[in-house]
C-alpha positions in Angstrom: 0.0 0.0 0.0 1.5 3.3 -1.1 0.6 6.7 -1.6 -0.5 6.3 -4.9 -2.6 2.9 -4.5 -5.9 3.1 -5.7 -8.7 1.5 -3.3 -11.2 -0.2 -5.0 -13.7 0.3 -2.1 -17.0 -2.5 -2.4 -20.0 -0.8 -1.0 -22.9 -2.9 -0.6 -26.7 -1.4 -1.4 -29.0 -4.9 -1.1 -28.1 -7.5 -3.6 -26.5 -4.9 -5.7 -22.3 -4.5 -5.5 -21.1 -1.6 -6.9 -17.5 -0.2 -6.8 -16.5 3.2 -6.1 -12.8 4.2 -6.7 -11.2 7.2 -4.1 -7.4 7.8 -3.7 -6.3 5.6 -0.3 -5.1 7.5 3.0 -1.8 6.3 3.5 -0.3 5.2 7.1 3.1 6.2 7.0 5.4 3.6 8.2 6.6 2.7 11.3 8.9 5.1 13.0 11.8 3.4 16.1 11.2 5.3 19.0 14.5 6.9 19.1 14.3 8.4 15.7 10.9 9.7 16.3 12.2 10.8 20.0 15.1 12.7 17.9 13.4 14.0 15.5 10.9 15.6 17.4 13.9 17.1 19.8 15.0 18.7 16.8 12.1 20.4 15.5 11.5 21.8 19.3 15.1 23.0 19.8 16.8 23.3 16.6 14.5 24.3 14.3 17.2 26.8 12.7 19.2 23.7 12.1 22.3 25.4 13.2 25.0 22.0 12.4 24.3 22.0 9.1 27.2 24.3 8.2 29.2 21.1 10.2 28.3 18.9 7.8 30.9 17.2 5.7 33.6 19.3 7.5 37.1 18.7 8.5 37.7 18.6 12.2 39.7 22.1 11.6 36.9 23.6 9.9 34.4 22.9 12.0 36.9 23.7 15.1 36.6 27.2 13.1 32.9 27.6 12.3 32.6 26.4 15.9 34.5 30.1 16.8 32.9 32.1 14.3 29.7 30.5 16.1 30.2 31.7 19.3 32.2 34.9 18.4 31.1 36.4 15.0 33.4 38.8 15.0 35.9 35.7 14.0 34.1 35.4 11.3 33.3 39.6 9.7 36.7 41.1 11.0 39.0 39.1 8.0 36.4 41.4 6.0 36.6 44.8 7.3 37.4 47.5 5.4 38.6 50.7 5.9 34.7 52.4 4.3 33.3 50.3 7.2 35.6 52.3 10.0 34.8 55.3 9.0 31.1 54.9 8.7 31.4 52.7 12.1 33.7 55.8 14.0 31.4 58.4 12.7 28.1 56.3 14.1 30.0 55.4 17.1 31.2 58.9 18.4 27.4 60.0 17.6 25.9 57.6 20.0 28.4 57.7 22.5 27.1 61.6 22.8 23.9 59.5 23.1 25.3 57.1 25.7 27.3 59.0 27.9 24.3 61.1 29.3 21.4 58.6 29.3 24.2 56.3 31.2 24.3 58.7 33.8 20.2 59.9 33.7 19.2 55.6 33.8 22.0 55.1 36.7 20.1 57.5 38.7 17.1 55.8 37.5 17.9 52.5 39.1 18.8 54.6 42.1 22.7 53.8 42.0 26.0 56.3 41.4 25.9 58.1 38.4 29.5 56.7 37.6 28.1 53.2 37.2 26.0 54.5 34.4 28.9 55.1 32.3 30.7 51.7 33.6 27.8 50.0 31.9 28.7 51.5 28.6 32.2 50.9 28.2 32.5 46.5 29.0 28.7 45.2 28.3 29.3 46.7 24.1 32.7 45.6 24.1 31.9 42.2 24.9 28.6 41.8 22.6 30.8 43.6 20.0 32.6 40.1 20.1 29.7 37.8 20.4 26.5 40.0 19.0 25.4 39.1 15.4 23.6 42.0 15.3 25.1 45.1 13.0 22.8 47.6 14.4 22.4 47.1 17.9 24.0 49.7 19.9 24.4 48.0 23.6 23.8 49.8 27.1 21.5 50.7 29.9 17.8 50.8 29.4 15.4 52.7 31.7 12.8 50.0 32.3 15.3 47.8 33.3 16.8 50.4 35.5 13.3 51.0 36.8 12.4 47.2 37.3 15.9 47.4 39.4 15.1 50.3 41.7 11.5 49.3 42.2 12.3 45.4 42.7 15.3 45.7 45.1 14.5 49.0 46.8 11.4 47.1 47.8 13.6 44.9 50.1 16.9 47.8 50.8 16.9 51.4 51.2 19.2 52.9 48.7 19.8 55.9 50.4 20.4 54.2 54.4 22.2 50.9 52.6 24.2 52.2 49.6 27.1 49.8 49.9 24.1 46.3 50.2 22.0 48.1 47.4 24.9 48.3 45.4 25.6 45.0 45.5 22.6 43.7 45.2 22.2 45.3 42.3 25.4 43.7 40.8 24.0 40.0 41.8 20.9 40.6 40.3 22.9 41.5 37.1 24.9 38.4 37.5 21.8 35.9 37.0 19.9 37.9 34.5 22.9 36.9 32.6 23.6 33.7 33.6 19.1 33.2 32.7 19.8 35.0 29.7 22.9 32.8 28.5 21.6 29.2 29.9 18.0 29.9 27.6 20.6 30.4 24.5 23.2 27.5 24.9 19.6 25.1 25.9 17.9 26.6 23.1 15.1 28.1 25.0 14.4 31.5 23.1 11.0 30.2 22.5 10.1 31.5 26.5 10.5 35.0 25.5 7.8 34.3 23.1 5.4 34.4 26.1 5.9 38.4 26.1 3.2 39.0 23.3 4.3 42.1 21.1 0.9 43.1 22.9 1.9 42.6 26.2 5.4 44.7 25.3 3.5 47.6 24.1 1.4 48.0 27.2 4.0 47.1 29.5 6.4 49.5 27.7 3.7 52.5 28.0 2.8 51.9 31.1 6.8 51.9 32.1 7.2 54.7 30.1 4.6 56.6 32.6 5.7 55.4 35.3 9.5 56.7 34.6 8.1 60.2 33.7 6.5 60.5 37.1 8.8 59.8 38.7 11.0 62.4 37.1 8.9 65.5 38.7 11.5 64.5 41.7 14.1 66.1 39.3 11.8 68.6 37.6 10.4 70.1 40.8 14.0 69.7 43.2 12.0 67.5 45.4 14.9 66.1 47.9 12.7 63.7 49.4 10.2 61.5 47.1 7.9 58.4 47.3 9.2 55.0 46.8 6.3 53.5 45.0 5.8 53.5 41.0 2.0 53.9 41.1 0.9 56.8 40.4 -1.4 57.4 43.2 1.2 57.2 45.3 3.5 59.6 43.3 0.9 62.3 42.6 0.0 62.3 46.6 3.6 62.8 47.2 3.7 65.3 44.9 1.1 67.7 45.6 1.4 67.1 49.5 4.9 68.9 48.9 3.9 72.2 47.3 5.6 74.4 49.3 8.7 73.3 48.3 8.8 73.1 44.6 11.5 75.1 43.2 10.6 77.4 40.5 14.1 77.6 39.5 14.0 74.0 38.8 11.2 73.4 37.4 11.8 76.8 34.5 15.2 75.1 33.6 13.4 71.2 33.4 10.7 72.7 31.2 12.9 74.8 28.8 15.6 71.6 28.4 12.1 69.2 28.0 11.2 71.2 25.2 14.7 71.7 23.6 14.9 68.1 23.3 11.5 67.0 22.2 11.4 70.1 19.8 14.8 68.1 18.1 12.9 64.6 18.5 10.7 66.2 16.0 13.0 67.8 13.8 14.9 64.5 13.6 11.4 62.8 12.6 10.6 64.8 10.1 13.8 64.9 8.2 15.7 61.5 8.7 19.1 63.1 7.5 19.0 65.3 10.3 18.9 62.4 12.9 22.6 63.9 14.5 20.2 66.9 16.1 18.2 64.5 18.3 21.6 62.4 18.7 23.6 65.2 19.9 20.9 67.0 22.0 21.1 65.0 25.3 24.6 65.7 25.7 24.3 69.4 24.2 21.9 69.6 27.4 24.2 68.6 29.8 26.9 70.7 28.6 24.4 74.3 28.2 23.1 73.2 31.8 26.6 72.2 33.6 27.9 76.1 32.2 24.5 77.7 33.1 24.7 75.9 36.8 29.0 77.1 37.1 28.2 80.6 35.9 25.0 81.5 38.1 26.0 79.0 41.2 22.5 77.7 40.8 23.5 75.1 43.0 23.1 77.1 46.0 19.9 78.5 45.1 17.8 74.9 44.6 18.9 73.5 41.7 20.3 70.2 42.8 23.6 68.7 40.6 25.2 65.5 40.3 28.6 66.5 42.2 32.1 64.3 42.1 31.9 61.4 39.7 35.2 59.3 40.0 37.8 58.8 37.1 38.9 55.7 36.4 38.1 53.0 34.9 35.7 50.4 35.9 36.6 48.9 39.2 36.5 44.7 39.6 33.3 43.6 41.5 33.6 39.4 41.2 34.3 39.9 45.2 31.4 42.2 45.4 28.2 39.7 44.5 26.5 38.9 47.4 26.1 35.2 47.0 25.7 35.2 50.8 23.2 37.8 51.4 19.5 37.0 53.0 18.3 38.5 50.2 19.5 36.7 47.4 16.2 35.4 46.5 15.1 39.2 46.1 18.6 39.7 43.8 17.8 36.5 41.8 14.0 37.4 40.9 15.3 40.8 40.0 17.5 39.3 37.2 15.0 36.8 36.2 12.6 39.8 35.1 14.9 42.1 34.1 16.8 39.2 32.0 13.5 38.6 30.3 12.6 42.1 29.7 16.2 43.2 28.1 15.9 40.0 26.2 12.7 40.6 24.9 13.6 44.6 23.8 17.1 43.7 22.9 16.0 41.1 20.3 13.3 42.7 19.0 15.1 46.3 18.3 17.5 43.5 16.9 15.4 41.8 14.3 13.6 45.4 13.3 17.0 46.7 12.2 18.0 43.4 10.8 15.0 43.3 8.7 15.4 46.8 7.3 19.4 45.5 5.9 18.1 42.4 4.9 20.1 39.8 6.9 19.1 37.4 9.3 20.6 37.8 13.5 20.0 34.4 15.3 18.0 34.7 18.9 19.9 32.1 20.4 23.3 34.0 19.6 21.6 37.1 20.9 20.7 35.2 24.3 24.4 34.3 24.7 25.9 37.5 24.0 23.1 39.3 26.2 23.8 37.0 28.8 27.7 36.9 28.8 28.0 40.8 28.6 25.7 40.7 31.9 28.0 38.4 33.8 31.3 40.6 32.8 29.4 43.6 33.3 28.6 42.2 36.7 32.2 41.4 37.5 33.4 44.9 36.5 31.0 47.5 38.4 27.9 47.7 35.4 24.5 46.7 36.3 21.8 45.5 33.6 22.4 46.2 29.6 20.7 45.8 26.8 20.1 47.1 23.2 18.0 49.8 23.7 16.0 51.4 21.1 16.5 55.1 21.1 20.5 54.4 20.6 20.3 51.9 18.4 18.1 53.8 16.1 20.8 56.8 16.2 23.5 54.1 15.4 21.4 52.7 12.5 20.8 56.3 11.2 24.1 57.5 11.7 25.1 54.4 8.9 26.7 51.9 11.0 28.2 48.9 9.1 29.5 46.3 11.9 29.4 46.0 15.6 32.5 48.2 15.9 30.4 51.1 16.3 30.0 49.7 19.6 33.2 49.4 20.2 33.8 53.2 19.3 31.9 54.4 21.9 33.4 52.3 24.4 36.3 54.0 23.8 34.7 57.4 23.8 33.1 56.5 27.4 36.5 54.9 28.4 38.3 58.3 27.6 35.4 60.0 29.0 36.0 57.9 32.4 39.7 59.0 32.3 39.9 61.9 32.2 36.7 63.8 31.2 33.9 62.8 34.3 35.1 66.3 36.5 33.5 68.2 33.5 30.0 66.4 34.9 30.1 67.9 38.7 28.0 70.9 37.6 25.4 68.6 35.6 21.9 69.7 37.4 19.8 66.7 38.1 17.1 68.8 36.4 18.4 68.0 33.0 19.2 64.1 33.4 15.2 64.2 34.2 14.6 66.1 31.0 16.5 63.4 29.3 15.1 60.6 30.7 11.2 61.6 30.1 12.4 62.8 26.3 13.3 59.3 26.1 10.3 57.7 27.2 7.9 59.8 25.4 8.9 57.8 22.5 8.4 54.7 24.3 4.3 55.3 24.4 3.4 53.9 21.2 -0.3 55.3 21.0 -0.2 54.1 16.9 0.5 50.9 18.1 -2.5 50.4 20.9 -4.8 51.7 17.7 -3.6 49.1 15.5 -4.2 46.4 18.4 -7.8 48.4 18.8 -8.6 48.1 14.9 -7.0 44.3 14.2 -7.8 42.3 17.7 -9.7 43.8 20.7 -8.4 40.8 22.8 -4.7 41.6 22.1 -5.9 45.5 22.8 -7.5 44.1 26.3 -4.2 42.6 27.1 -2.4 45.7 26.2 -4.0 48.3 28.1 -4.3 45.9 31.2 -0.4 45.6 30.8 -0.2 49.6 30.9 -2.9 50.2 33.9 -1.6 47.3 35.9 1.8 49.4 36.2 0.6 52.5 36.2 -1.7 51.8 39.2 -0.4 49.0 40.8 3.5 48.2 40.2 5.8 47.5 37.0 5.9 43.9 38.5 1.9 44.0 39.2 1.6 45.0 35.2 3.7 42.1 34.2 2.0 39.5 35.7 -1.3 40.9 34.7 -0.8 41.2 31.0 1.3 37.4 30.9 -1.3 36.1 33.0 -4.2 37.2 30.5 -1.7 36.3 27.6 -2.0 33.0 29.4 -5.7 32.8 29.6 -6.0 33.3 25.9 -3.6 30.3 25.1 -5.4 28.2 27.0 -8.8 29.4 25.6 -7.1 28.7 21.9 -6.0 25.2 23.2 -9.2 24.4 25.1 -11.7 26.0 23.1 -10.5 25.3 19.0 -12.9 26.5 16.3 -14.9 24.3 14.3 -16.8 25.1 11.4 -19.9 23.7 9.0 -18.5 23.5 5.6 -20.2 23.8 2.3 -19.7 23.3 -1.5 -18.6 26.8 -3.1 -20.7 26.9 -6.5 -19.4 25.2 -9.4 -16.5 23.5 -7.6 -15.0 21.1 -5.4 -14.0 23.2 -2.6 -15.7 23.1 0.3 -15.1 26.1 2.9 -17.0 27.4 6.2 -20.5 28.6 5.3 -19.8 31.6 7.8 -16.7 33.1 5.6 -18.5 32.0 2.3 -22.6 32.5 2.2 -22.5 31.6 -1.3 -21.4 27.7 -0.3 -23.9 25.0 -0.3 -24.4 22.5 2.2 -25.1 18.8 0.8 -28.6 17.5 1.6 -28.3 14.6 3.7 -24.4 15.3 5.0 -23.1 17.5 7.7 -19.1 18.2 6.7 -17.6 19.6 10.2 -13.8 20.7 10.2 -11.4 20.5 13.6 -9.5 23.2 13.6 -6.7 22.6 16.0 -4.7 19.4 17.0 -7.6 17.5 19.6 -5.3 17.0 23.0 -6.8 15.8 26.6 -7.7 20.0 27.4 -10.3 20.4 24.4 -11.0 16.3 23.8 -14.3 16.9 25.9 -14.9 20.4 24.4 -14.7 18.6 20.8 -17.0 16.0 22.0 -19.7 17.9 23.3 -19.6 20.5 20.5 -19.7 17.7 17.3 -22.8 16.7 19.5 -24.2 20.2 18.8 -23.7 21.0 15.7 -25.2 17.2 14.5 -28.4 18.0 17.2 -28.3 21.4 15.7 -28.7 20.2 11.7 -31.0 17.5 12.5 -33.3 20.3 13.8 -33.1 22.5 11.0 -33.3 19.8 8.6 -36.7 18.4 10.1 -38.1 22.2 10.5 -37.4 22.7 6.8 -38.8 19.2 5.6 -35.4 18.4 3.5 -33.9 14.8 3.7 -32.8 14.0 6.9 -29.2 13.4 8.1 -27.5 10.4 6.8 -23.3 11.0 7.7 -21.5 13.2 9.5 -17.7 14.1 7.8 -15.2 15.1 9.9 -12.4 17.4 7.6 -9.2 16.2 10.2 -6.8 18.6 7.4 -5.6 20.8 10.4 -5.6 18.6 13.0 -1.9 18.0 13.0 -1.7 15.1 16.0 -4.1 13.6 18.4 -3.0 12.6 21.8 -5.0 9.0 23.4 -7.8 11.4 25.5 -8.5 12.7 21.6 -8.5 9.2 20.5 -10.8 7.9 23.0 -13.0 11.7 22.0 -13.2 9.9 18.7 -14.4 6.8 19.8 -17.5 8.2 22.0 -18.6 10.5 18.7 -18.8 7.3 16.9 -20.9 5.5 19.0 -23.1 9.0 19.2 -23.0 8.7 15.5 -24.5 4.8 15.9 -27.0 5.5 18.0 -28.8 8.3 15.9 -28.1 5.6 12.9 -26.1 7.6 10.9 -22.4 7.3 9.7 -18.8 9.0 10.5 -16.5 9.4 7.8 -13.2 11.0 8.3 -11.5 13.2 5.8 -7.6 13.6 5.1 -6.2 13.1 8.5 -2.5 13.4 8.9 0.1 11.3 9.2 0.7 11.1 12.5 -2.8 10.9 13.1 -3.3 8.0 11.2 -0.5 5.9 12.9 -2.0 6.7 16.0 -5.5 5.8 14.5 -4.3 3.0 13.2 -2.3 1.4 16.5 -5.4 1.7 18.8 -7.5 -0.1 16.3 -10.1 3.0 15.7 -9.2 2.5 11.8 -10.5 -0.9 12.4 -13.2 0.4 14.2 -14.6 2.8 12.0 -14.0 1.1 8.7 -10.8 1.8 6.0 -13.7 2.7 3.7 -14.8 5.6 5.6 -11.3 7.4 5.7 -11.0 9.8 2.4 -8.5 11.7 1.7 -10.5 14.6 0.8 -14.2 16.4 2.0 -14.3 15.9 -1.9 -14.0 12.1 -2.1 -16.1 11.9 1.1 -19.1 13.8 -0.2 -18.7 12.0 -3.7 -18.7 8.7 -1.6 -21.7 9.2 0.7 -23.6 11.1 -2.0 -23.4 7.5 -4.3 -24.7 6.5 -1.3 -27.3 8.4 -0.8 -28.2 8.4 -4.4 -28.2 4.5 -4.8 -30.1 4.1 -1.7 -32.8 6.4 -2.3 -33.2 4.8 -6.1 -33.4 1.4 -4.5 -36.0 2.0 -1.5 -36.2 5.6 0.0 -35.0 7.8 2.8 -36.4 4.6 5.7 -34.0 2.2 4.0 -31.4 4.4 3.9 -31.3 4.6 7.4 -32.0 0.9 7.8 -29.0 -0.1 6.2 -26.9 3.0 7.6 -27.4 1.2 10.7 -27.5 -2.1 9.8 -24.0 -1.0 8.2 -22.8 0.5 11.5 -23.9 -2.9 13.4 -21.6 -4.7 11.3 
C-alpha cells in the first residue's frame, strides 16, 4: 500500500455490489522510537538547524565555524574594510554623545551612582561587540530595566540608608539575569521569551514609560525627598502634598531643556538626514546646563547637581556579588525579570533593524551575547544592559556597518572615564530628568495600541491591562497581569479550537465554512464539520460535546425545513496536526453517538501522525478503511453515491435501515 494505491472500495446497497474508486489515505510507516524521539527534539530546539554548516567538514573547519559561532566577530573582521571604519567611527562617536548622558540619567534611574551608568557602557558593548550578530544594535542601559531594578530591590533595601548592600545587590541581580539570559541560549530556550506578546510589550512598555516620567517630577520640581512606590497614586500624593517646596528655579530650567529636546525629537522625525540633532541633544543639554549651573552658582539656590563622579576606569566587582546575602532570593527574581525584559527589547530592536538591511541575526546568539555581557558587566561594576532602542536607532541612522560602532563608543566613554567625568560635577539633576522623560515619550506607542484596537480587541484588552496594571499597581503587578491574560487566551485557543460547517462553493470542489462564504452549499443529507486545532486531553471533551451540537443542531433544521434528513457526518481532520490517546478515546465516544442516531462517521484527510496513531489503537479498524477519504471531496462524492443509490433502491427509511445495519456490522 502506497501513496499512490488506488482502493477499489466494495459498497454494498441490497443484492446490488457496486465499486467506487477514491485515492487511499496512507499510514506512514513505522517510525523506532528513538528516531521519532530525535526528531521531534530537533524540530523543538533546533528548528534553525544550526549544524548544518558542520556537515561534511574537516575537524579544523568545524573547530573554526565552531569560533565564528560563538564569536562572529571571528568570522566579519577578515572582512573589514577601511569604508566600514569610517562609517562605524562616525556612528560610534554619535551615539556615544547619546550614551554618555542617558548612562548617567538611567543610573540615577535605578537609584545607583551616576558613575556606574557610564561603567555600563564601556564592558557590556565591548563584549557583545565580540559575540553580538547584530550590526545595528548599539548596547547599554535601558530605563525600564533600571526602573524594574530600583522598584524590585528598593522594595527589600533602602538605597539611600544601605548604599554599599544596594549596590551589590544590584550587581547580583545583574549576575543571574545573565547567567538566565545565556543558559535559555546554549539550551535553546528563546521560545520562553515568546510568552511576552508584542501586545503585552506595548502595554507594559507604556505603562513603564509613565511610570518613569512621574517619577522624574522628583528632578523637575528639586524634590529632595520623594515616594518610593511607582503607582501613580502614590507619586501624585507625594507630589502635591509637597507644594511648598517646589523650586521654581527647577522646574523653569526642566521645562525649557524638555522642550529643547522634544522640539529636536521632532525635527529629527521629520527629516531623517537630520537624525545627529536628536543624537547630539542629550549631551548638548548637559553641557548648556553644567555652564549655566558654574556661571550662576545655581546650585546654591535649589537646583540640585550630580557632584564628584570618580575617574577611572571600571573597578572589579567578582568579590562584590552577594552570594551570601539574605536576600539573594530578592537579587535573583530581580535578574530573572529584568533578564526577560532586556531580552525581549534587545531582540526585537535586533530583528527590526536586521530586517530593514536584509540579513538574518539568530536569537539564540543574541541570548548568549546578552547573557555573557551581563556576567562581565557584573564582575566589573555595570548593572543590567541591553540594546536599547532610542540608541540603536541613532546608530542605525548614523550608517553603522559592523558592531565596531559599539566598540567606538566604548572608547569614547573609556576616555570619557579618564579623564573627562570632573566636567559632569556641575550637571543639574534637572536636565538628566529632562533626558530621561524625552526618552520615554517615544516609548508610548499610541499608533500601536490603535492598530491592536482596529486588528484584535483581545490583544488590545491585554495591552492596556499591561499599561494600567503598572501604572496603578506596580511595574511587576503590570507584568504578571498582562502574561497572565496572555496565558488565559492560550489556554482558551487550546481548550476552546474553532470548528466550522463546511459547504460546497458553487461550481466547484472546494468546500469552505458557510460563515466566511454564504454563497457555499451545504449537501442535503451530509453535515461536513472541520477541527480546527490538534484535539489533545484539554479540548478532547470540548470537541465532544460541540460535534454533538452541531449534529443536534442540523438535525433540527433539517426536520423544521422538511429536507432529507441526516444520513453522515464528515469530519475534515486537514488541520488537526496530532491527536494525543484522550483525543483518540474523543473519537471513539462520537462514533458511537454517531450509531445510536443511525447515521455514519466518515473522516476526511487526517494526517500522518494521526493515522499511525488511528491505526495502532484499532479506531481504523473500528470505523471502517472505507470511511477514511482523503479529501471532504472524495467523502461527499462517496456518501452522496450512497445516498443516491439508496434512495433509487428503496427511500430515505431504508437508507437509514442499512446505515445502521452498516454501522452494526
Amino acid at each position: 500500500m502506497g501513496n499512490t494505491d488506488l482502493d477499489f472500495t466494495s459498497i454494498s446497497n441490497n443484492n446490488n455490489a457496486v465499486e467506487y474508486c477514491a485515492q487511499r489515505v496512507a499510514i506512514p510507516p513505522p517510525q523506532p522510537f528513538l528516531k521519532s524521539l530525535k526528531s521531534s527534539l530537533k524540530e523543538t530546539f533546533f528548528p534553525d538547524d544550526p549544524f548544518r554548516q558542520f556537515k561534511n567538514q574537516p575537524p579544523s573547519r568545524k573547530l573554526v565555524l565552531g569560533l565564528q559561532y560563538f564569536l562572529p566577530i571571528l568570522e566579519w573582521a577578515p572582512r573589514y574594510t577601511f569604508q566600514y571604519f569610517k562609517a562605524d567611527l562616525i556612528a560610534g562617536i554619535t551615539i556615544a554623545s547619546l550614551a554618555i548622558p542617558q548612562g548617567i540619567s538611567y543610573a540615577k534611574l535605578a537609584n545607583l551612582p551616576p558613575i556606574y551608568g557610564l561603567y555600563s557602557s564601556f564592558v557590556p558593548p565591548l563584549v557583545y561587540a565580540m559575540m553580538g550578530s547584530s550590526r545595528d544594535l548599539a548596547v547599554g542601559t535601558v530605563a525600564v530595566a533600571s526602573l524594574l531594578t530600583a522598584s524590585m530591590l528598593g522594595n527589600e533595601v533602602n538605597a539611600s540608608q544601605n548604599p554599599k548592600l544596594y549596590l551589590h545587590l544590584a550587581f547580583t541581580a545583574t549576575f543571574f539575569a545573565g547567567v538566565f539570559q545565556a543558559a535559555l541560549g546554549f539550551l535553546r530556550l528563546g521560545f520562553i521569551v515568546d510568552f511576552l506578546s508584542h501586545a503585552t510589550i506595548v502595554g507594559f512598555m507604556a505603562g513603564a514609560a509613565t511610570v518613569v516620567c512621574l517619577q522624574q517630577l522628583k528632578g523637575i520640581l528639586g524634590l529632595e525627598h520623594f515616594t518610593h512606590g511607582t503607582d501613580i497614586v502614590s507619586v501624585m500624593r507625594s507630589v502635591f502634598s509637597q507644594t511648598h517646596q517646589w523650586r521654581w528655579e527647577s522646574a523653569v530650567l526642566g521645562c525649557c531643556f524638555l522642550f529643547f529636546l522634544t522640539l529636536t525629537r521632532y525635527i529629527s522625525k521629520k527629516r531623517p538626514k537630520l537624525f545627529w540633532i536628536s543624537a547630539m541633544a542629550p549631551l548638548t543639554s548637559v553641557i548648556l546646563g553644567s555652564l549655566l549651573v558654574y556661571l550662576t552658582h545655581a546650585e546654591k539656590h535649589g537646583v540640585q547637581v550630580i557632584g564628584q563622579l570618580k575617574k577611572g576606569l571600571n573597578p572589579p566587582s567578582l568579590s562584590d556579588l552577594a552570594f551570601g546575602s539574605p536576600y539573594l532570593m530578592t537579587a535573583v527574581k530581580t535578574g530573572i525579570i529584568t533578564g526577560v525584559i532586556a531580552l525581549a527589547e534587545g531582540i526585537a530592536v535586533g530583528r527590526s533593524f536586521a530586517m530593514f538591511k536584509n540579513y538574518n541575526i539568530d536569537g539564540n546568539k543574541e541570548m548568549i551575547a546578552f547573557g555573557m555581557m551581563n556576567i562581565a558587566g557584573s564582575c566589573t561594576s555595570c548593572y543590567l544592559t541591553t540594546g536599547p532602542f532610542s540608541r540603536s536607532a541613532v546608530n542605525f541612522n548614523a550608517g553603522c556597518k559592523t558592531a565596531v560602532s559599539n566598540i567606538v563608543m566604548a572608547t569614547a566613554v573609556m576616555i570619557t572615564l579618564l579623564f573627562l567625568t570632573p566636567l559632569f560635577h556641575y550637571t543639574p539633576l534637572v536636565v538628566l530628568s529632562s533626558i530621561i522623560i524625552s526618552a520615554m515619550l517615544g516609548l508610548i506607542d499610541y499608533g500601536a495600541a490603535y492598530h491592536l484596537w482596529k486588528v484584535d480587541k483581545f490583544d488590545f484588552i491585554v495591552c492596556m491591562s499591561a499599561f494600567i496594571g503598572v501604572v496603578f499597581g506596580s511595574v511587576e503587578i503590570g507584568l504578571v497581569i498582562a502574561v497572565a491574560i496572555s496565558m488565559l487566551r492560550l489556554l482558551l485557543f487550546v481548550t476552546r479550537p474553532r470548528t466550522y460547517v463546511l459547504g460546497n462553493i458553487p461550481n466547484s470542489m472546494t468546500y469552505r465554512s458557510v460563515d466566511q462564504y454564504p454563497v457555499a452549499a451545504s449537501v442535503p443529507g451530509v453535515l461536513i464539520l472541520q477541527v480546527d486545532a490538534p484535539i489533545y486531553f484539554a479540548n478532547a471533551s470540548y470537541l465532544r460535546e460541540r460535534i454533538s451540537r452541531w449534529m443536534d443542531e442540523e438535525e433540527d433544521k433539517l426536520k423544521s425545513s422538511g429536507e432529507a434528513t441526516l444520513q453522515y457526518v464528515i469530519l475534515d481532520m486537514s488541520a488537526v496536526g496530532s491527536i494525543d490517546t484522550s483525543g483518540i478515546t474523543m473519537l471513539e465516544e462520537v462514533k458511537k453517538n454517531v450509531d445510536r442516531r443511525a447515521l455514519k462517521l466518515v473522516l476526511a484527510n487526517p494526517g500522518g501522525e494521526v493515522m499511525v496513531k488511528l491505526d495502532k489503537s484499532k479506531f481504523i479498524e473500528s470505523i471502517g478503511r472505507e470511511w477514511i477519504y482523503l479529501t471532504v471531496g472524495d467523502a461527499v462524492e462517496a456518501c452522496n453515491f450512497m445516498l443516491h443509490s439508496c434512495k433509487s433502491s428503496s427511500g430515505p427509511t431504508k437508507i437509514k435501515s442499512d446505515v445502521a445495519q452498516d454501522n452494526n456490522v
